[in-house]
Structures are given as structure tokens and as C-alpha cells.
Phi, psi and omega in degrees: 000130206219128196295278205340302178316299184334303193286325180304297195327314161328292195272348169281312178301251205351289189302336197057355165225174216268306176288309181314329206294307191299331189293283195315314194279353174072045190218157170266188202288322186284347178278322179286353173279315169311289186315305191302300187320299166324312203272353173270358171270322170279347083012318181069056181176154164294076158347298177236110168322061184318121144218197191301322186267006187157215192220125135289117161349158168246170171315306178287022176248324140323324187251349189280327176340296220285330214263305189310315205308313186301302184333295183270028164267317205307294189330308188277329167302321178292294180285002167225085171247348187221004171279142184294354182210119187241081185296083265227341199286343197270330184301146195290111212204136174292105179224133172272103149305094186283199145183168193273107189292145181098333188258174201253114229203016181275350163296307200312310189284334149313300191283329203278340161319291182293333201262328195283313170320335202255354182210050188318015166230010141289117183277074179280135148306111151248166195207118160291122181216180176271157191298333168295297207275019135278321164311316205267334166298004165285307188282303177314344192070015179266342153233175192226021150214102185243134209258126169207170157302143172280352162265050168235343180232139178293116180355119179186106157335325191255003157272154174219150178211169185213164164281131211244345194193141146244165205237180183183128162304141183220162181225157181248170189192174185256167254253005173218037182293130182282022153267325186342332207249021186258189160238030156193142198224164170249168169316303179337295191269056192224008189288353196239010207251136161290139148279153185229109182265181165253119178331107168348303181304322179300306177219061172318339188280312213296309180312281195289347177288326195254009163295317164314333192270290181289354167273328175291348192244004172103350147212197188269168165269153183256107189235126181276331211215148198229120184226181190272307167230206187266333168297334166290290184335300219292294191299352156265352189279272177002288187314325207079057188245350176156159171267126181245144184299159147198172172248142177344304185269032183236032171231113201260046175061008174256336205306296180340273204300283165012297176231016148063055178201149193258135166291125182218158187288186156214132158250186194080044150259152210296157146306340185288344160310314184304142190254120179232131230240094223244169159199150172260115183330318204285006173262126204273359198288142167311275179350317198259328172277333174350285206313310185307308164323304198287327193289301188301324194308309181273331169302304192317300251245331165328000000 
């Protein structure tokens, strides 16, 4: 096993593809595709989740992630061990990013951008999850920064978050609905309406919130239909097959037009909404509060 394999592994986990990774290490794709496949023979496990569109970790590729990122800090401390000025900024360092699947989510890529420029041997992981397991992925150690809803974490000391985006429940409805022409609806006037939920497991709070919002208003929701993500929902909401929740922030102002469907408010909603930019105190990295330090810095100024 050869740190140059290491490093290649670093930077394809970062890039999430074969090509971005080889452009940045200056090789071509197949020799860096070959070396990852070697080091995955070797090794004996899947590193990487192939699909069409790139690449994810696999579980052992996460944790094989966590124990290499320590190596080649070790490594680069062994080589500059005897220089008279030791720059901490040259060591090469790793932050797992979490973040929210759906949402508009382009400030985020904004600012990490703008902290990398400023610190070219930061390396981000990013990874799309659900809002439970990113809240739990904190105390675990599988991310060390997370963009998440703000009701997913519980009174705890040792998280510290800040509001990072706000956020609001919305409901979609198809694009000639006899609510359509309002701009704001109350729960009330959803008692008589079929539903398009999100599989519990995806977003359990959303799930239990607005069953609670129609039990607080005099009835049950009626849900025809359970889908996987927001691209499904919307487009049986088109068909008339039924109304579906979102949140504010997962519509970058094309979803109407898209799908031939009217975006509409809901009111009385919670604060609890907001997508907030969370870290756990007990993680020592220097870097990771920088990074936090830096997010709040530009939210405020926003």
C-alpha cells in the first residue's frame, strides 16, 4: 500500500468522480481507476458505490476515509518535524460535510468555496443525508459539519448551531386546484384534501407535524400516496393525484413552472423550520470551528 494510493483515494473521495479527481492529481482516469480498484483488491471491500452519475463511499470507505485522513496528517508532521517554522495551514485536512437532499442548497457551495480558497489544503466530503441521520452523525463522528433542519436537534450542550437559512412549510397543489388562486392557505382549509407524503424514514418530523396540524384543525390526513423524494411527489401533485408539503427552501423558483403546479404558504409556522449549520464542541478540529466561525460571519452580513 503506497501513501501516492492514499492520496489518490483522498482525492477521488472528495471529488466524488474518477474524472474531476485525475484533472485535479494530473493522471489519467484509468490509471487513477485502476490504482483505486488495486487498492480495493487489496484490501478485500468496495470502497466506492459506483453509479452513473459519480461516485459515493461505501461504509468500509468511510471508515477506511477516517483512519487514511489520520495517516497523512501523521506523515506530513514526520516531514516538516525538524523545520524551524511549522505552518499547521500546509497540513492536508479533511471535514465531512452533511447536508440537506432537496434543497437549494447553493449559499452553502458558496461560502465552502470561498473558506477553501482561503485555505487550499482543505479537503470537503460532502455527502447528502436525511435530516435524522445527519442530526445523529454528528455524535458519531460520520460528519463534522452538518446544514440541517433545526427541530431535528435536541436541547445538548455539546452541539453548538447557528441559523444558517430560513426556512417555511409550503404545500403544492396542481396548477388549475380551487385553492390555486389563493397565496396563502390555512390547515383548516386542507380537511377535505388527499395527500402525497414523504416515506416517514426520509422526514419523519414533516410526517408527524402536519398529521398533528390536521388533527389540531378537526381531521385526519388522507394520504393516497408515499413517495421517495420531491421530484416524485411534485409530479403526481401535476397529475391530480393529490397535495403535496415542501419546505421554502427546496424551490430555486423553477419548481411552478416545471411541473405545472402553484406553490402556495401555510400559515402559523414554526421557527423550527429553519436550516441551521450545526457542529459538536467535542470535535477538536482547529479548522471546523474556523469553518463554523466563517459560515456565521457571512450569514450575519446577509
Amino acid at each position: 500500500m503506497k501513501l501516492t494510493t492514499l492520496n489518490y483515494f483522498v482525492a477521488v473521495a472528495a471529488e466524488g468522480s474518477f474524472t474531476k479527481a485525475s484533472e485535479k492529481l494530473y493522471i489519467s482516469q484509468p490509471t487513477l481507476s485502476r490504482r483505486i480498484q488495486e487498492l480495493e483488491t487489496e484490501l478485500g471491500v468496495e470502497l466506492f458505490i459506483r453509479h452513473s452519475h459519480g461516485l459515493t463511499l461505501s461504509n468500509a470507505g468511510e471508515q477506511f476515509l477516517t483512519a487514511v485522513s489520520e495517516v497523512l496528517k501523521r506523515v506530513d508532521h514526520l516531514s516538516h518535524m525538524f523545520d524551524s517554522h511549522v505552518n499547521s495551514d500546509k497540513t492536508v485536512q479533511i471535514l465531512k460535510i452533511g447536508y440537506l437532499q432537496n434543497f437549494n442548497m447553493g449559499r452553502m457551495y458558496e461560502l465552502l468555496e470561498c473558506f477553501k480558497r482561503k485555505h487550499p489544503n482543505i479537503q470537503f466530503l460532502m455527502k447528502q443525508d436525511t435530516p435524522m441521520n445527519l442530526a445523529n452523525g454528528l455524535s458519531t463522528n460520520q460528519y463534522d459539519l452538518v446544514f440541517n433542519l433545526s427541530t431535528y436537534f435536541q436541547p445538548d450542550q455539546t452541539v453548538e448551531k447557528t441559523v444558517f437559512m430560513k426556512n417555511y412549510l409550503q404545500i403544492a397543489v396542481p396548477f388549475d386546484h380551487v385553492l390555486s388562486h389563493k397565496k396563502e392557505l390555512d390547515f383548516a382549509d386542507l380537511g377535505q384534501e388527499t395527500f402525497i407524503l414523504l416515506e416517514r424514514q426520509h422526514s419523519p418530523v414533516i410526517v408527524d407535524y402536519v398529521i398533528s396540524q390536521g388533527i389540531k384543525n378537526g381531521f385526519n390526513l388522507k394520504v393516497d400516496f408515499y413517495v421517495n423524494d420531491l421530484d416524485e411527489g411534485l409530479s403526481m401533485v401535476s397529475l391530480g393525484k393529490g397535495l403535496a408539503f415542501l419546505y421554502s427552501r427546496m424551490d430555486d423558483g423553477t419548481l411552478e413552472g416545471r411541473y405545472h403546479i402553484k406553490i402556495l404558504n401555510l400559515q402559523g409556522n414554526s421557527k423550527e423550520q429553519d436550516i441551521v449549520v450545526a457542529f459538536d464542541r467535542n470535535n477538536q478540529n482547529y479548522f471546523l470551528r474556523e469553518l463554523f466561525t466563517f459560515v456565521k460571519k457571512n450569514v450575519e452580513e446577509l
